[in-house]
C-alpha positions as CSV (number, residue, x, y, z in Angstrom):
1,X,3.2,-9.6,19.6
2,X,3.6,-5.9,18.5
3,X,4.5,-4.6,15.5
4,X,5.1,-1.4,13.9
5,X,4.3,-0.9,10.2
6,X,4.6,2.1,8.1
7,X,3.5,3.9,11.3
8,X,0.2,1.6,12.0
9,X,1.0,-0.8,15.3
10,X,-0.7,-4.2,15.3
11,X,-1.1,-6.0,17.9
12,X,-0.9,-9.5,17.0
13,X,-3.0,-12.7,19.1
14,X,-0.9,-15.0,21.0
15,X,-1.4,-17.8,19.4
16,X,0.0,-16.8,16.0
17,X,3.6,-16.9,14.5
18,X,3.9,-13.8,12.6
19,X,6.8,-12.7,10.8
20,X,7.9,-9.8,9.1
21,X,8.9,-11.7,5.5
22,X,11.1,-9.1,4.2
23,X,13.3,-9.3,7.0
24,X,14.0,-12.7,6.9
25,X,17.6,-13.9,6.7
26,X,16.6,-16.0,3.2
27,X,14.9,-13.1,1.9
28,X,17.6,-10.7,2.7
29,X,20.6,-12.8,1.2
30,X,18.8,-14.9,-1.9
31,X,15.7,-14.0,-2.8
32,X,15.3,-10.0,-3.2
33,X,18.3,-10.3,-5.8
34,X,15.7,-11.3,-8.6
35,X,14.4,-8.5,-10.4
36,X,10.7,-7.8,-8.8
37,X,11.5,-10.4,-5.6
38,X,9.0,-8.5,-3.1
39,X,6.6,-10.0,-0.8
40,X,4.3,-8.6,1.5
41,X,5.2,-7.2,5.0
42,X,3.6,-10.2,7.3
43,X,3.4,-14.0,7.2
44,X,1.4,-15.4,9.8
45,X,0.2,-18.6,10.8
46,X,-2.1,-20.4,13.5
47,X,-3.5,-24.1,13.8
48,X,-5.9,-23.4,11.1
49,X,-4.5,-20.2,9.4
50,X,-2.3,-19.1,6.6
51,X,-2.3,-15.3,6.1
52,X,-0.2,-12.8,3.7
53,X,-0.5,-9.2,5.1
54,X,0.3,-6.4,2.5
55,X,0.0,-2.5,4.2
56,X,0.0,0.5,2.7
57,X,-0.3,3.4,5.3
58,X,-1.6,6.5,2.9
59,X,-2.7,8.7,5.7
60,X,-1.6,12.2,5.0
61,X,-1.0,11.3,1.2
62,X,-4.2,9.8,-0.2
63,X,-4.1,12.9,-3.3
64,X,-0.6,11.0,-4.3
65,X,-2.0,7.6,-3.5
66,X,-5.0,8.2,-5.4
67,X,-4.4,7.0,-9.0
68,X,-3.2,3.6,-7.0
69,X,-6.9,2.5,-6.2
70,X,-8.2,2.6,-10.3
71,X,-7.7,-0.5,-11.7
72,X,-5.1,-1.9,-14.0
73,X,-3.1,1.5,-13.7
74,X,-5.8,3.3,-15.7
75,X,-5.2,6.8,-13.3
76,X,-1.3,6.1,-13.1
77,X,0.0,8.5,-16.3
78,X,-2.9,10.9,-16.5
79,X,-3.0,11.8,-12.3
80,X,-1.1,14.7,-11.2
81,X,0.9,13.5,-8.4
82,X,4.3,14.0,-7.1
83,X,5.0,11.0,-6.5
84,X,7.5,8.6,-9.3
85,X,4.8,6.4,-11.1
86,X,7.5,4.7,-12.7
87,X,8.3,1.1,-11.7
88,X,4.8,1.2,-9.4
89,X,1.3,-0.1,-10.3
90,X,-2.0,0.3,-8.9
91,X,-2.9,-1.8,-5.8
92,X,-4.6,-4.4,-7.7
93,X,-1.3,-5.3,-9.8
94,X,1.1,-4.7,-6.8
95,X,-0.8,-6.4,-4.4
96,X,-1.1,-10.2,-6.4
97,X,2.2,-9.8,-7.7
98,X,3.4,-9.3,-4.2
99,X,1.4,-12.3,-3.4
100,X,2.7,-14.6,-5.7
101,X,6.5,-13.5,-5.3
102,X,5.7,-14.5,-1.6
103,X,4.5,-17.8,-2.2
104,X,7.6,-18.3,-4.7
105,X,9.8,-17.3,-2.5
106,X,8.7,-20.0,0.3
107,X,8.6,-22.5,-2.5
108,X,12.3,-21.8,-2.7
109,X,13.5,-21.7,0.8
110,X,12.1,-25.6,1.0
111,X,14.0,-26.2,-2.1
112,X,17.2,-25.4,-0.3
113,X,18.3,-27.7,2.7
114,X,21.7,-26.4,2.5
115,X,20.2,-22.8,3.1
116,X,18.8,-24.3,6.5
117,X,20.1,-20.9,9.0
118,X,18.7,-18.8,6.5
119,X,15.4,-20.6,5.6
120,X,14.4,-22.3,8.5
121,X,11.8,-19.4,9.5
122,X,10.3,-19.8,5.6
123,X,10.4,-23.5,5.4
124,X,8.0,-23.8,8.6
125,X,5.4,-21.5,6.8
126,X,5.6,-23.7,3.1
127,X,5.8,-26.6,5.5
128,X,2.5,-25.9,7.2
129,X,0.5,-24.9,4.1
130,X,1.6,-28.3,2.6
131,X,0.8,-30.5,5.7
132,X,-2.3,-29.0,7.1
133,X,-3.9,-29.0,4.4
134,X,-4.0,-25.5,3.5
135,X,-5.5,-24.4,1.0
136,X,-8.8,-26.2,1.2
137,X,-12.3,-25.1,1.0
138,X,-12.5,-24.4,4.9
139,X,-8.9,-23.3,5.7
140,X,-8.1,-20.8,2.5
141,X,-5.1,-18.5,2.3
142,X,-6.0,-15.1,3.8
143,X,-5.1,-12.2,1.5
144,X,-5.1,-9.0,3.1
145,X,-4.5,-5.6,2.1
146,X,-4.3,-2.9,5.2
147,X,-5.1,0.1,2.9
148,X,-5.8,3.1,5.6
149,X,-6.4,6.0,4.3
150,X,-9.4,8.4,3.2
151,X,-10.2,7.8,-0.4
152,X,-13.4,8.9,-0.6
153,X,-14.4,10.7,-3.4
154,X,-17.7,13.2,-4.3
155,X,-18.4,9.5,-6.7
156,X,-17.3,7.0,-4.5
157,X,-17.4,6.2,-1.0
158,X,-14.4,5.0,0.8
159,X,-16.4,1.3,1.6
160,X,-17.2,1.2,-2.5
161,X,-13.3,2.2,-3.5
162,X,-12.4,-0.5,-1.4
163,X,-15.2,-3.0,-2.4
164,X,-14.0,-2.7,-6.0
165,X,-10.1,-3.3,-5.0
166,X,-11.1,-6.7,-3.3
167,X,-13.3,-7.7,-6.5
168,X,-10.0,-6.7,-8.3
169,X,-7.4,-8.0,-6.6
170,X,-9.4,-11.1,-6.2
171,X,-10.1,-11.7,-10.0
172,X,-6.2,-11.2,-10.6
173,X,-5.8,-14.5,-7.4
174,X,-8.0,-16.0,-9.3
175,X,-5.4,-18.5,-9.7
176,X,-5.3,-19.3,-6.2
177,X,-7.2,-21.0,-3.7
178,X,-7.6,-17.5,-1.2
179,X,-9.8,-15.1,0.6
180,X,-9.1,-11.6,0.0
181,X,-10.2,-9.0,2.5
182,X,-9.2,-5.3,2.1
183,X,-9.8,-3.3,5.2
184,X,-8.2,0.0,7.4
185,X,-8.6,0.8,11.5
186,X,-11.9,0.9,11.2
187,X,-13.2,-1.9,9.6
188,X,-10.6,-4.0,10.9
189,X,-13.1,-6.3,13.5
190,X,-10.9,-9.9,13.2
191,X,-9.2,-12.4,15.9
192,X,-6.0,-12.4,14.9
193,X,-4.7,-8.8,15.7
194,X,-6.5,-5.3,16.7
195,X,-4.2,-2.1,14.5
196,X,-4.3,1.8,15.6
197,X,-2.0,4.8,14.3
198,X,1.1,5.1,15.9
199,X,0.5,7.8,18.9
């Protein structure tokens, strides 16, 4: 399956389901009306996987971006950008809150039978985490941010900047039973899907 986010294209294996959570029909019509309901861009699952994809295609716009890859919005009022920083956080906030309004938001689409055209798709995914065992120490959630861009700085490299978001993000999951990989085009080397610019 083929997929176009934010301008990056992945090409997803075979034997996945992937969806694109925020348009889901349960997501749409229920669960973006609370105040902060976002999720991440894919949901994705095999016979032994459970994955939340997050992307943020920065390509073009890292100097805006940049304040986003400090920690705990420490860069966010005193970066000139101009971009709005109001409302937004660094990656290492957005990303786990994205996370865990994901995971609600499943949680509530099994809560409602009478929902069932509209949370079908949703209930499969909270479904499979619940009956196949997932998480467990060999089949953990998959975290992932897609952070392509050039953030490379003349005191960090780009594989350090992005070393330091994982550690982050992770300590803020810390709560939850997941692996957290942060990656871009060119580190990306996994089985589940291959990702390029859009030509």
């Amino acid at each position: 399956m083929r997929i176009d986010e934010s301008g990056i294209v992945f090409d997803f294996s075979n034997d996945l389901t992937v969806d694109k959570f925020d348009d889901t029909g349960y997501y749409q019509l229920y669960f973006k009306k609370l105040t902060g309901g976002k999720g991440v861009d894919f949901i994705l699952k095999s016979d032994d996987t459970f994955m939340l994809i997050e992307v943020k295609n920065c390509a073009g716009h890292e100097n805006d971006n940049r304040w986003r890859t400090f920690p705990d919005n420490s860069k966010r009022d005193t970066t000139a950008t101009i971009v709005d920083t109001n409302d937004r956080d660094s990656l290492d906030i957005e990303i786990p809150k994205k996370i865990a309004m994901t995971l609600a938001c499943l949680c509530g689409a099994h809560s409602k039978p009478h929902f069932q055209k509209h949370s079908d798709i949703l209930k499969e995914y909270f479904n499979f985490i619940r009956k196949n065992n997932i998480p467990s120490e060999k089949n953990k959630i998959k975290v992932v941010l897609f952070l392509e861009g050039n953030f490379t700085t003349k005191t960090m490299s780009q594989k350090s900047i992005m070393t330091s978001l994982n550690r982050k993000i992770k300590e803020k999951l810390s709560w939850l039973n997941c692996n957290v990989i942060v990656e871009n085009i060119e580190t990306c080397h996994n089985k589940y899907y291959t990702a390029s610019m859009r030509a």
